[in-house]
mmCIF entry with sequence, helices, sheets and N, C-alpha, C, O atoms, coordinates in Angstrom:
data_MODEL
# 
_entry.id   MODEL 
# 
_entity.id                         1 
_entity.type                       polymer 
_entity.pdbx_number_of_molecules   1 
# 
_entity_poly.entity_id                      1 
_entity_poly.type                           'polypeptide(L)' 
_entity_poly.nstd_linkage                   no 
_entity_poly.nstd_monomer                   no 
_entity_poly.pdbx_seq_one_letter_code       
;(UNK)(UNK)(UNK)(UNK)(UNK)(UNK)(UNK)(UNK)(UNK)(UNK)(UNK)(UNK)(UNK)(UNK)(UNK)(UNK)
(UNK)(UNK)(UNK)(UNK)(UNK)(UNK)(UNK)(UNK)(UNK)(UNK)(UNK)(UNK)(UNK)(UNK)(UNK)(UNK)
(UNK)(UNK)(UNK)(UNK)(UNK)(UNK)(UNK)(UNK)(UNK)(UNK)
;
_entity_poly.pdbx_seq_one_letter_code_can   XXXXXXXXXXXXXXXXXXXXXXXXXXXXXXXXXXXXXXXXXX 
_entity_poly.pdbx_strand_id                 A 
# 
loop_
_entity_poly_seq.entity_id 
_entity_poly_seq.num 
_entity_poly_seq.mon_id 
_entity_poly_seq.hetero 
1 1  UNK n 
1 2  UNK n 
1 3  UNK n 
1 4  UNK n 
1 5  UNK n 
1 6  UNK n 
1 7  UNK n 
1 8  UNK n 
1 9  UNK n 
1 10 UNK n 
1 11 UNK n 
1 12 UNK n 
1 13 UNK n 
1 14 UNK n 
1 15 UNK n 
1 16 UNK n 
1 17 UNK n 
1 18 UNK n 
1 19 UNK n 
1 20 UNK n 
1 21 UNK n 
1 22 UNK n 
1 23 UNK n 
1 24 UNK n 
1 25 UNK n 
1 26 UNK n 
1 27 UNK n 
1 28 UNK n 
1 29 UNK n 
1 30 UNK n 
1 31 UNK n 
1 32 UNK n 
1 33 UNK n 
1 34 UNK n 
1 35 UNK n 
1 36 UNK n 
1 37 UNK n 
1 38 UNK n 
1 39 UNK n 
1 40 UNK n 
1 41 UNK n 
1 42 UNK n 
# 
_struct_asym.id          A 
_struct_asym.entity_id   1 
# 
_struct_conf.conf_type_id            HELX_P 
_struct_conf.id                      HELX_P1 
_struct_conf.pdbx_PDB_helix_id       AA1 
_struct_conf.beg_label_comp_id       UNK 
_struct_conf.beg_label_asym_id       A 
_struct_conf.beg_label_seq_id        22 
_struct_conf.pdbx_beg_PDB_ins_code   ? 
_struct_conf.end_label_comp_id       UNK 
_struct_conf.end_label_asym_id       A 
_struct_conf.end_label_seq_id        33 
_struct_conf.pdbx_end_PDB_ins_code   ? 
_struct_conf.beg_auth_comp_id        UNK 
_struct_conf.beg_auth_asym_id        A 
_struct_conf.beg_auth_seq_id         22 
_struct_conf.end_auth_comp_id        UNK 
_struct_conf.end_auth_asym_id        A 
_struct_conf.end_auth_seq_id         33 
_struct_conf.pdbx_PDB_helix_class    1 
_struct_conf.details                 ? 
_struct_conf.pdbx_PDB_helix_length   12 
# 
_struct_conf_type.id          HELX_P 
_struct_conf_type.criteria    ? 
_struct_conf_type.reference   ? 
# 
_struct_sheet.id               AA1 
_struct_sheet.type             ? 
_struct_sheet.number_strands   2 
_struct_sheet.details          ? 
# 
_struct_sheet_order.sheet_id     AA1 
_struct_sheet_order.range_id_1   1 
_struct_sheet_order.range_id_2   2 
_struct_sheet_order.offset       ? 
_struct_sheet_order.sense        anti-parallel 
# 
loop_
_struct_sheet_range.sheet_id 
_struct_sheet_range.id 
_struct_sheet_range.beg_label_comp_id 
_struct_sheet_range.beg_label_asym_id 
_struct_sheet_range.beg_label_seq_id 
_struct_sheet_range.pdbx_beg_PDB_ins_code 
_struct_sheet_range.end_label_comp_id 
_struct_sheet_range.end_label_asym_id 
_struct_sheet_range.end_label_seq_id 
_struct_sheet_range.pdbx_end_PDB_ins_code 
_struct_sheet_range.beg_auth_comp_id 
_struct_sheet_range.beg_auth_asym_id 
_struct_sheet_range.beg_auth_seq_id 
_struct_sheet_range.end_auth_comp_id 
_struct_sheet_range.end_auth_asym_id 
_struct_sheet_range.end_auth_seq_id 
AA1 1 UNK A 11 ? UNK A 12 ? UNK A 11 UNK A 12 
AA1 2 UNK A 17 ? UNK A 18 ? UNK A 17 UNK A 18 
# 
loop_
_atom_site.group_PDB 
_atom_site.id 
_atom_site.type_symbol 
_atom_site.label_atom_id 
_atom_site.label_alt_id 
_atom_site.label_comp_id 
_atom_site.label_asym_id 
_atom_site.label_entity_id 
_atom_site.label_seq_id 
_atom_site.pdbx_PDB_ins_code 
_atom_site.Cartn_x 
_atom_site.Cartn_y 
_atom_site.Cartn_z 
_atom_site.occupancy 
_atom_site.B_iso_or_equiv 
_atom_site.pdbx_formal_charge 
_atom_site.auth_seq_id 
_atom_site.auth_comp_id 
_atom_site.auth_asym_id 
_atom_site.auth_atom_id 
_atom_site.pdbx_PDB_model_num 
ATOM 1   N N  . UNK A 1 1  ? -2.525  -5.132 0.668  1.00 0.00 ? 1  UNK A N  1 
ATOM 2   C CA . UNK A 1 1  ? -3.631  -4.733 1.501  1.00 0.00 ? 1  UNK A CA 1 
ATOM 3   C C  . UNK A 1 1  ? -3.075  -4.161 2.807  1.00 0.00 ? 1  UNK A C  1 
ATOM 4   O O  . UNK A 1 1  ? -2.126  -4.726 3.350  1.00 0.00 ? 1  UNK A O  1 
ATOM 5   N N  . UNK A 1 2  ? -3.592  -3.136 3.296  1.00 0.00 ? 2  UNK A N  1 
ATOM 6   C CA . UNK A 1 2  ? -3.478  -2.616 4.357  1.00 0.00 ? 2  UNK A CA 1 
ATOM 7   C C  . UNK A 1 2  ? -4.116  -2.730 5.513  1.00 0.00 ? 2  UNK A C  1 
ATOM 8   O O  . UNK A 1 2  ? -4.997  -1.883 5.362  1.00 0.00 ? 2  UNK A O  1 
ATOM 9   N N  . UNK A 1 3  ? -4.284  -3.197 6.577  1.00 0.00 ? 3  UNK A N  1 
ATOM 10  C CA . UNK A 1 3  ? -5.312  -3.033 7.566  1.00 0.00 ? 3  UNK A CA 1 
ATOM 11  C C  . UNK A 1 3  ? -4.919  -1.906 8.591  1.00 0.00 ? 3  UNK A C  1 
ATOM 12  O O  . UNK A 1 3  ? -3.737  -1.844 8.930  1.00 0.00 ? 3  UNK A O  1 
ATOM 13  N N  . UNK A 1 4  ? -5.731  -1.103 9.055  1.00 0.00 ? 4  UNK A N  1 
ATOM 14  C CA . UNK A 1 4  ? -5.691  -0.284 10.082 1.00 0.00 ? 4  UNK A CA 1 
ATOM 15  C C  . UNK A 1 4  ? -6.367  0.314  10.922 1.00 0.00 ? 4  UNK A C  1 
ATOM 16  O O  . UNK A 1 4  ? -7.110  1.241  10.601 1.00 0.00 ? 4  UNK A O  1 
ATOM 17  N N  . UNK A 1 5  ? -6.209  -0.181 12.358 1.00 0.00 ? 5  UNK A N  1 
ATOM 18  C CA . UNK A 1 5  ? -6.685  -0.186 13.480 1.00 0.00 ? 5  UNK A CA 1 
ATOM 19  C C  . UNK A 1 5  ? -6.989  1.108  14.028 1.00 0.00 ? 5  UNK A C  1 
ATOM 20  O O  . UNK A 1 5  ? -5.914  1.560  14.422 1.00 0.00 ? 5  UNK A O  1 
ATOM 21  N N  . UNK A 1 6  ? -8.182  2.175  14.318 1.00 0.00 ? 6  UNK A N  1 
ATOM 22  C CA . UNK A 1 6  ? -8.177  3.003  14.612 1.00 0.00 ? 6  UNK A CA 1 
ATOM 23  C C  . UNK A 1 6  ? -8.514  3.098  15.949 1.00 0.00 ? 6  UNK A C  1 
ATOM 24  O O  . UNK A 1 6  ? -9.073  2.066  16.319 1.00 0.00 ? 6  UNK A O  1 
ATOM 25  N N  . UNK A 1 7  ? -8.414  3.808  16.693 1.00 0.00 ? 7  UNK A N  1 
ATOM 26  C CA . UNK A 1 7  ? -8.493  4.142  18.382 1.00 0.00 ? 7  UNK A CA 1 
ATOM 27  C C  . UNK A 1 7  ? -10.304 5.504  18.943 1.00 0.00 ? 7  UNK A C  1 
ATOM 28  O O  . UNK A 1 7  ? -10.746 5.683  17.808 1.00 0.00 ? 7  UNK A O  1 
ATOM 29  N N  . UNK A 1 8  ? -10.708 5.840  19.340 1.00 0.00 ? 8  UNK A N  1 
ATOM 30  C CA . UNK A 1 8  ? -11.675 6.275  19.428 1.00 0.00 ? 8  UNK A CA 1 
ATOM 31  C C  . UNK A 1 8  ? -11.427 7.435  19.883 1.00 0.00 ? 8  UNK A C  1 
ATOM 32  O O  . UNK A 1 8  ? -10.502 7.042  20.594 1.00 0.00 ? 8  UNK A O  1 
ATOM 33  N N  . UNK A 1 9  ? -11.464 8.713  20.118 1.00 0.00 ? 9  UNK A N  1 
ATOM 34  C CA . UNK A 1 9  ? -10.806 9.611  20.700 1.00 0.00 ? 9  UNK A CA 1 
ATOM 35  C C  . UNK A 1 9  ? -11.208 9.546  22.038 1.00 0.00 ? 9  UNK A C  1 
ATOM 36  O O  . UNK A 1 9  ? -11.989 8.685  22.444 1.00 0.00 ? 9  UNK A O  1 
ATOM 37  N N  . UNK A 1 10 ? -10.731 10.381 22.718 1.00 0.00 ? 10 UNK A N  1 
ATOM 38  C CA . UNK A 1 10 ? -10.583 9.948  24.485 1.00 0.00 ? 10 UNK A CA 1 
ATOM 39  C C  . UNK A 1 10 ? -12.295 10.252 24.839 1.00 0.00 ? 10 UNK A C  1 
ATOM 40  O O  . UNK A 1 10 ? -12.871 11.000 24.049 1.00 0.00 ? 10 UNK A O  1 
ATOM 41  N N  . UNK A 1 11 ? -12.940 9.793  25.781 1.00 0.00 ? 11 UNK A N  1 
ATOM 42  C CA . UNK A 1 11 ? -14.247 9.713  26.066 1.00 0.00 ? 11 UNK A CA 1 
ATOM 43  C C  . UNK A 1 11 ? -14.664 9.966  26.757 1.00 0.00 ? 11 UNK A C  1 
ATOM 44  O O  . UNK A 1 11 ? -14.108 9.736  27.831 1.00 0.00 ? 11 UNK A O  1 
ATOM 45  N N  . UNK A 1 12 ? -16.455 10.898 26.777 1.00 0.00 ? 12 UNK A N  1 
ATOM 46  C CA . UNK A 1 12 ? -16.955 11.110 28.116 1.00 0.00 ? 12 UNK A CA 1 
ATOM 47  C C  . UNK A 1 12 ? -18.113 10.189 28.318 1.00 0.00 ? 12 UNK A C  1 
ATOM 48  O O  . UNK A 1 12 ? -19.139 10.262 27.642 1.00 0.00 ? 12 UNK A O  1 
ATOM 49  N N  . UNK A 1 13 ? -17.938 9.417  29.166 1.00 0.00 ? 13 UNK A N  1 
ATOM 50  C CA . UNK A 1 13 ? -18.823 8.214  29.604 1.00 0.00 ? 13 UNK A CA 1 
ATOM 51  C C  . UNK A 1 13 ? -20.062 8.608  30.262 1.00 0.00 ? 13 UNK A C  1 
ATOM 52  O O  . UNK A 1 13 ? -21.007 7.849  30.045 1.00 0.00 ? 13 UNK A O  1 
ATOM 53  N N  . UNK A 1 14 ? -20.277 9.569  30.982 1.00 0.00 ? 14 UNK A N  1 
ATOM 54  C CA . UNK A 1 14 ? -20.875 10.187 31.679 1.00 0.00 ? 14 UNK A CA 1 
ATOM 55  C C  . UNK A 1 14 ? -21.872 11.263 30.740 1.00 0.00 ? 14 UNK A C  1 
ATOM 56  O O  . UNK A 1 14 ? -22.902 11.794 31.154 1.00 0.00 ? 14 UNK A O  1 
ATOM 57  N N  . UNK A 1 15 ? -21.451 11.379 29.781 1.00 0.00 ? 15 UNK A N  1 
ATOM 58  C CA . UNK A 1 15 ? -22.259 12.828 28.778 1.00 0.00 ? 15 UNK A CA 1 
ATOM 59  C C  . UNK A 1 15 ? -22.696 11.955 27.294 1.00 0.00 ? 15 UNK A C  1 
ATOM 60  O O  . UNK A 1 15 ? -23.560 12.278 26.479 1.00 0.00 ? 15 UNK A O  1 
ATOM 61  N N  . UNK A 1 16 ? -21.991 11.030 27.275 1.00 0.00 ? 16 UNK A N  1 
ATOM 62  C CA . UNK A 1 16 ? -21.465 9.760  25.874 1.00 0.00 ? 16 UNK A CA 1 
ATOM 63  C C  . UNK A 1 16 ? -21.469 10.352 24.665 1.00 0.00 ? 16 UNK A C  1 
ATOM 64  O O  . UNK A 1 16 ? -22.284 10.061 23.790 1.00 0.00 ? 16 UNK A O  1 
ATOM 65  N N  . UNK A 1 17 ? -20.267 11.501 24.498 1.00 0.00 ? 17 UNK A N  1 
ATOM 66  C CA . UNK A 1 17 ? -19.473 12.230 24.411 1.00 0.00 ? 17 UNK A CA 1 
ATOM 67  C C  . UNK A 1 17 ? -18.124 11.600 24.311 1.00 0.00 ? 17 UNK A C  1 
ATOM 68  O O  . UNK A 1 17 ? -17.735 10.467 24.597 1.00 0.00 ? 17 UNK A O  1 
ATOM 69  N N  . UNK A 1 18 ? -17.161 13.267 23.538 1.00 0.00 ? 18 UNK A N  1 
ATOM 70  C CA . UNK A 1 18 ? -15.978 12.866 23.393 1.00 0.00 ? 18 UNK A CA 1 
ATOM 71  C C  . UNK A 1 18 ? -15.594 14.462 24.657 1.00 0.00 ? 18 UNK A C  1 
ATOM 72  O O  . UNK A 1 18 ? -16.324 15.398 24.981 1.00 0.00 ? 18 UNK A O  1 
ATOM 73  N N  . UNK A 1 19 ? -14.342 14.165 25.001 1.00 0.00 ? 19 UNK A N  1 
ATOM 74  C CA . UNK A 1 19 ? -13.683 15.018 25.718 1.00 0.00 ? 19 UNK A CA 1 
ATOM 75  C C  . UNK A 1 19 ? -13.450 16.072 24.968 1.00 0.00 ? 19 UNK A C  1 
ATOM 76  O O  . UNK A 1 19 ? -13.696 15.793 23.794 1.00 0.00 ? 19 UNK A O  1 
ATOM 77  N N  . UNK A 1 20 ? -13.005 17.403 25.134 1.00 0.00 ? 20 UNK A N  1 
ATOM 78  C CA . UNK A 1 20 ? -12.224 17.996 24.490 1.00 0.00 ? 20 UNK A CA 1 
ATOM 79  C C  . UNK A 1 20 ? -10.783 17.783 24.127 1.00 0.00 ? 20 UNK A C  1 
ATOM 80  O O  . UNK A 1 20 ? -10.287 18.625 23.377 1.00 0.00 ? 20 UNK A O  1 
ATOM 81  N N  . UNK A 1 21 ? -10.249 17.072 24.423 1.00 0.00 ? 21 UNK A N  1 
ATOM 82  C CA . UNK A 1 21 ? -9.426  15.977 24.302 1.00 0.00 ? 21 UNK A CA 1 
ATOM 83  C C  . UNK A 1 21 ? -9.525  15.160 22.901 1.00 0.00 ? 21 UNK A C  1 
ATOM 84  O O  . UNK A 1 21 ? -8.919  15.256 21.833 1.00 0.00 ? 21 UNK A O  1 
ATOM 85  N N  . UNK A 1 22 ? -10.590 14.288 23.393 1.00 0.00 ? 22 UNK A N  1 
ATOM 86  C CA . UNK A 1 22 ? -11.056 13.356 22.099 1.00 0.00 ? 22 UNK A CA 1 
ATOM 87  C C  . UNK A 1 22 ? -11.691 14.544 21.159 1.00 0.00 ? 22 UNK A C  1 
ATOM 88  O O  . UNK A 1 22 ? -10.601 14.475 20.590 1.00 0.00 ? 22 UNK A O  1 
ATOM 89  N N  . UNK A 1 23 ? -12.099 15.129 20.752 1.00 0.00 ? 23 UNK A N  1 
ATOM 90  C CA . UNK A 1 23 ? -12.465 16.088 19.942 1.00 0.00 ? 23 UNK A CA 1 
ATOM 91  C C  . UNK A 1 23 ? -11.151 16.456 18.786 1.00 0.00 ? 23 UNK A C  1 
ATOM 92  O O  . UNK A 1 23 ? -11.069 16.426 17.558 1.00 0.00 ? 23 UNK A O  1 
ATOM 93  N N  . UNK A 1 24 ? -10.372 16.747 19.713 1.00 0.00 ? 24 UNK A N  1 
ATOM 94  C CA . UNK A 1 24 ? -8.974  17.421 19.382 1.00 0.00 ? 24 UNK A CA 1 
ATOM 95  C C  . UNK A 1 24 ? -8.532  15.936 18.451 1.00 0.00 ? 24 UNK A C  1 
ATOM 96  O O  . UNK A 1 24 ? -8.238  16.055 17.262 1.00 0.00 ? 24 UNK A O  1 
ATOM 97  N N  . UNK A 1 25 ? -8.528  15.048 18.890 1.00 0.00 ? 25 UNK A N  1 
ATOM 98  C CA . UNK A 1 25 ? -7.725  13.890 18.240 1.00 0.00 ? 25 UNK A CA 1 
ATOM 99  C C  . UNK A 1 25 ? -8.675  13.376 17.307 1.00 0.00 ? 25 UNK A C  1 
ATOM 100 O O  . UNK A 1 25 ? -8.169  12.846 16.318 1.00 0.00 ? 25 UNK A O  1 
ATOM 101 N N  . UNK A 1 26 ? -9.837  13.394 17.362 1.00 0.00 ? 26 UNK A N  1 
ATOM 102 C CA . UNK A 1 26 ? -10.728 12.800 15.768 1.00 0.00 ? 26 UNK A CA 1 
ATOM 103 C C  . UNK A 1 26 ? -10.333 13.945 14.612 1.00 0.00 ? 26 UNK A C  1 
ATOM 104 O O  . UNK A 1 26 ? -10.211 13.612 13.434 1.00 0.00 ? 26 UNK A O  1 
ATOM 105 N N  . UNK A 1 27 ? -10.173 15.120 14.992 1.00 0.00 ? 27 UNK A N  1 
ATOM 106 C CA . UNK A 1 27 ? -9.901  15.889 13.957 1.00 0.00 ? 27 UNK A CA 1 
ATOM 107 C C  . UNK A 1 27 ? -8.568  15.851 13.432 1.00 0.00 ? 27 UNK A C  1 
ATOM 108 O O  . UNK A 1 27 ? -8.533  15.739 12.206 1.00 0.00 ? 27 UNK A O  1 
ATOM 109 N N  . UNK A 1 28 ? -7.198  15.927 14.152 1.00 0.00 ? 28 UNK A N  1 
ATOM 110 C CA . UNK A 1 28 ? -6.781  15.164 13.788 1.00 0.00 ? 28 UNK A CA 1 
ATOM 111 C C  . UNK A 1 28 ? -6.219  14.054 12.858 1.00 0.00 ? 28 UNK A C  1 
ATOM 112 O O  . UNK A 1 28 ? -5.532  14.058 11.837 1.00 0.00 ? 28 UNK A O  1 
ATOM 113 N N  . UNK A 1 29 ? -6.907  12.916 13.785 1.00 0.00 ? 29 UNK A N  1 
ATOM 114 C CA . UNK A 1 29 ? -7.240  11.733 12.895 1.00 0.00 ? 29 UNK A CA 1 
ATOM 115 C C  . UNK A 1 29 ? -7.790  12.037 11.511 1.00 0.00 ? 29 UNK A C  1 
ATOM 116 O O  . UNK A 1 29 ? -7.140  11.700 10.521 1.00 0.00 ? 29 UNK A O  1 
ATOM 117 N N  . UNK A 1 30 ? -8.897  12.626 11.402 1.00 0.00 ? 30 UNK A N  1 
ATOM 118 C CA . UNK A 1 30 ? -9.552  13.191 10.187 1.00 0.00 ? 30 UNK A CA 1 
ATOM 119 C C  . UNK A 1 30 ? -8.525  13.788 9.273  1.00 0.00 ? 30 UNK A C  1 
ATOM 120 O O  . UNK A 1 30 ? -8.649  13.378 8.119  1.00 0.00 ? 30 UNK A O  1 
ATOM 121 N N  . UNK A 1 31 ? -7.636  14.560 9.440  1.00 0.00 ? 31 UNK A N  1 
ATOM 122 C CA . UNK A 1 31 ? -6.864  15.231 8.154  1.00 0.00 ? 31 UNK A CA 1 
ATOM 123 C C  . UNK A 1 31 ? -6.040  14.999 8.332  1.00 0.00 ? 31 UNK A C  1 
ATOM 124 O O  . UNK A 1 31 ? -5.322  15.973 8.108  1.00 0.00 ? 31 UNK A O  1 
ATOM 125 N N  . UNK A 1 32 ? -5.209  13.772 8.831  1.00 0.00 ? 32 UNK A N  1 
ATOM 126 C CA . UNK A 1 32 ? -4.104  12.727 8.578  1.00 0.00 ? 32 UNK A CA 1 
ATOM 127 C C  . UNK A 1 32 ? -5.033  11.611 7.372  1.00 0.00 ? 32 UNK A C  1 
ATOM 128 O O  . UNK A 1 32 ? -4.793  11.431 6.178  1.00 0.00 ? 32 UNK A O  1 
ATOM 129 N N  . UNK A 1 33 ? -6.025  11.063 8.160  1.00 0.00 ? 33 UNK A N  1 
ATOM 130 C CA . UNK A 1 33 ? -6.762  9.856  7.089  1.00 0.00 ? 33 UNK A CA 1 
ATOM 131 C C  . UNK A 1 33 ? -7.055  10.927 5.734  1.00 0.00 ? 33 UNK A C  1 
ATOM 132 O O  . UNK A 1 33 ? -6.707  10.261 4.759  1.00 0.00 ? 33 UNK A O  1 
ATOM 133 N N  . UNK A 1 34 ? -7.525  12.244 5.259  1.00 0.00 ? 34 UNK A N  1 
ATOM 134 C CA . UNK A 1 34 ? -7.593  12.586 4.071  1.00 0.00 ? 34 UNK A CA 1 
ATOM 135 C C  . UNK A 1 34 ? -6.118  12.532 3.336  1.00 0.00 ? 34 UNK A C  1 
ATOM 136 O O  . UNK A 1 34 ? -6.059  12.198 2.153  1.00 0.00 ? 34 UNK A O  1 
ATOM 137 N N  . UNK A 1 35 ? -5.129  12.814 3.951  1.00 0.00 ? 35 UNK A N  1 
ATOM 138 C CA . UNK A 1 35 ? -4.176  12.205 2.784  1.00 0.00 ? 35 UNK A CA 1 
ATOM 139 C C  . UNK A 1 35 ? -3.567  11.184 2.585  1.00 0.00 ? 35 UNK A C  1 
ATOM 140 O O  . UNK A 1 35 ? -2.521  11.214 1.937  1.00 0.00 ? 35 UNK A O  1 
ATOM 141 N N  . UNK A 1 36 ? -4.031  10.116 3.054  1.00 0.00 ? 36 UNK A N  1 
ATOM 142 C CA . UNK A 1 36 ? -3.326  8.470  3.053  1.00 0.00 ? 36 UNK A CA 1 
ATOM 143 C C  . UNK A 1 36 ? -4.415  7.876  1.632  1.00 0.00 ? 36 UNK A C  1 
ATOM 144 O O  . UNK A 1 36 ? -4.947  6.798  1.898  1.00 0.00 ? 36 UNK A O  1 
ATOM 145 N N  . UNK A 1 37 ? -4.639  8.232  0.757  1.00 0.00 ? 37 UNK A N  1 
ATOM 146 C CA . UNK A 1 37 ? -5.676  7.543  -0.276 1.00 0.00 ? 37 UNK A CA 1 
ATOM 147 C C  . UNK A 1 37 ? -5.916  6.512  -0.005 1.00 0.00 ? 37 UNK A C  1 
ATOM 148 O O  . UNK A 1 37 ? -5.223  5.595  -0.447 1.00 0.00 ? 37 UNK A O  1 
ATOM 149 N N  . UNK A 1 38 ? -7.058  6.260  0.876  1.00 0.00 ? 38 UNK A N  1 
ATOM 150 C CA . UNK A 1 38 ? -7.392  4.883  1.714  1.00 0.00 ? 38 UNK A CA 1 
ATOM 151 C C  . UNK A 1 38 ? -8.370  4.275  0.230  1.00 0.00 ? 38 UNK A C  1 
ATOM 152 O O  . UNK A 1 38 ? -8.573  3.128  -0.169 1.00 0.00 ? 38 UNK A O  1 
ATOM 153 N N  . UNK A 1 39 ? -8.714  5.306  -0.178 1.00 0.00 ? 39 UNK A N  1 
ATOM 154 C CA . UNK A 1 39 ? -9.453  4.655  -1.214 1.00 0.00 ? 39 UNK A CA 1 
ATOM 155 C C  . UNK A 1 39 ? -11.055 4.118  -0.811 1.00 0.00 ? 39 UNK A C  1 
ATOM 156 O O  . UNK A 1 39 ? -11.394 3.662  0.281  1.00 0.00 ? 39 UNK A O  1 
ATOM 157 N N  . UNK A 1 40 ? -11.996 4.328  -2.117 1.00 0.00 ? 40 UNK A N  1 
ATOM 158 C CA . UNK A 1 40 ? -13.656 4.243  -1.877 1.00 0.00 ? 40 UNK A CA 1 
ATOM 159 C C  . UNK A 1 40 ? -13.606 3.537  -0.891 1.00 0.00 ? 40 UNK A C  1 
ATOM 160 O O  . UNK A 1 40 ? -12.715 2.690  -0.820 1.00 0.00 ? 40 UNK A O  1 
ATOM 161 N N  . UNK A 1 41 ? -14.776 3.725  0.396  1.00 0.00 ? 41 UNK A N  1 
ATOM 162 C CA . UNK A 1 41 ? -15.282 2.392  1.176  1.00 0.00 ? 41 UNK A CA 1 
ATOM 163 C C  . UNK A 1 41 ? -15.946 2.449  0.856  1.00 0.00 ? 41 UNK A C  1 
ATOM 164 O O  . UNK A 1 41 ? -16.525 3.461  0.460  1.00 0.00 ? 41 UNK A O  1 
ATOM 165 N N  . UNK A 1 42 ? -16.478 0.667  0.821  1.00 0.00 ? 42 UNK A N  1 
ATOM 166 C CA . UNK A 1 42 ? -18.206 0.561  0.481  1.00 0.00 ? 42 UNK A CA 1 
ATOM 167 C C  . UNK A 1 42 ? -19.026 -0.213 1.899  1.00 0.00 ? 42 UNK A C  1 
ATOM 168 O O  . UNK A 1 42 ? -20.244 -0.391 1.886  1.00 0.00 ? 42 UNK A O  1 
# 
């Protein structure tokens, strides 16, 4: 089993929003996590 902790991309608190910043890093995040076969969530 694997567990893994993900981080939120950087944030606009003020708009509650992501930065362009955080934008940049969920996507990212996103097509790193499509090739790790995390496998179905339910």
């Amino acid at each position: 089993m694997r567990i893994l902790l993900i981080r939120h991309g950087d944030p606009d608190y003020v708009n509650d929003t992501l930065t362009e910043k955080g934008r940049r890093e969920a996507a990212l995040l996103a097509k790193r996590a499509a090739s790790m076969n995390m496998g179905g969530m339910l």
